[in-house]
C-alpha positions in Angstrom: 0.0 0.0 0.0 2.8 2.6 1.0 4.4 1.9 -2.3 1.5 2.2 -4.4 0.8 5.5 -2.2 4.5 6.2 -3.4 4.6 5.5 -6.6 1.4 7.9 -7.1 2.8 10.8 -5.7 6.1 10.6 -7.8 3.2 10.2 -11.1 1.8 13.2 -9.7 4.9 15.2 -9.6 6.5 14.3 -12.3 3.1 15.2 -14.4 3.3 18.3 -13.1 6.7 19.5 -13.9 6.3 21.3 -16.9 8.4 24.0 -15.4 12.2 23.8 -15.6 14.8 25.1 -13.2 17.7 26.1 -16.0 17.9 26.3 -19.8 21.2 23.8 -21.1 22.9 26.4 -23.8 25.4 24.2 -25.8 27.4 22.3 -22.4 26.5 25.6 -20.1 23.3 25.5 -17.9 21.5 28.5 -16.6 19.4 28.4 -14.0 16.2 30.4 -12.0 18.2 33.4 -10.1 21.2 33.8 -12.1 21.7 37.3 -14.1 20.3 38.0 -17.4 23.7 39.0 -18.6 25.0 35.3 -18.0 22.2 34.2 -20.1 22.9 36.3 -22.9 26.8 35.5 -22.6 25.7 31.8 -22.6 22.8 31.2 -25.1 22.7 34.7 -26.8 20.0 36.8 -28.2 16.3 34.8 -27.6 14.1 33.9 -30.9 11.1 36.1 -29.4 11.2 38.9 -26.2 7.2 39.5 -25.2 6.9 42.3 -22.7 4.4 40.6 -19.5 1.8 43.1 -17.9 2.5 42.8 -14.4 -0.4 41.9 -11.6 -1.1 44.1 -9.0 2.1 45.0 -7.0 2.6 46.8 -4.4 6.4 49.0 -4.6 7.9 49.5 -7.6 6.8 48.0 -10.7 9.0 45.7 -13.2 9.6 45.3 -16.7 9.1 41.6 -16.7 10.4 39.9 -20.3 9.7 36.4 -21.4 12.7 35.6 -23.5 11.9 32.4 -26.2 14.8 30.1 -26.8 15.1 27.1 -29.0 17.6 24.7 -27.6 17.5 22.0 -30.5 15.4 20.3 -32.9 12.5 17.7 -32.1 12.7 19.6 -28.1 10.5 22.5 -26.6 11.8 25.8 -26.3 12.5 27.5 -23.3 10.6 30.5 -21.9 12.6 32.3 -19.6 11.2 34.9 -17.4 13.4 37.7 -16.6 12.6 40.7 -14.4 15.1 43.7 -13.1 18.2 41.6 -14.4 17.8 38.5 -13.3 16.1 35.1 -14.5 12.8 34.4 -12.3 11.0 31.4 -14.3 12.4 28.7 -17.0 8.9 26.6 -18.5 8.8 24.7 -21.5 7.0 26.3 -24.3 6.1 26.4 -27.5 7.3 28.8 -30.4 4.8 31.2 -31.7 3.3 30.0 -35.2 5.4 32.6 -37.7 8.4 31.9 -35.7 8.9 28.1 -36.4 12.2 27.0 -37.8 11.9 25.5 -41.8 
């Protein structure tokens, strides 16, 4: 029973881990918290920047970015969220429609 119980809840979590801690650029991996600029230095200039209205806040507001990478064929991109210089969120994605490789 405790396995089954156990085996269920790693289903359940591993169903539910569409979002990624890092995006792997060629041998380099960047992850949630590091700074935008070791991003850039690592997997360059992102397919597609989106500018992300911002929910209520309290304090200063952000300009919050979702940065689209492709990081090979046959793979989901990467949507990284960035916010006042560094990397908040990595998720898988999808590329827009007029941005898909040929």
């Amino acid at each position: 029973m405790l396995r089954a119980f156990a085996l269920t809840a790693w289903l359940c979590l591993l169903a539910h881990s569409a979002q990624a801690t890092g995006v792997r650029c060629n041998p380099d991996l960047v992850e949630v918290g590091d700074e935008v600029s070791e991003l850039l230095r690592m997997c360059g200039q992102p397919l597609v920047r989106t500018g992300v209205a911002p929910e209520e806040t309290v304090g200063p507001v952000l300009a919050i970015e979702q940065w689209t990478y492709s990081v090979g064929p046959g793979t989901f991109v990467r949507v990284v969220t960035v916010a006042n210089g560094r990397i908040l969120a990595v998720e898988d994605g999808e590329l827009p429609a007029s941005r898909e490789p040929d």
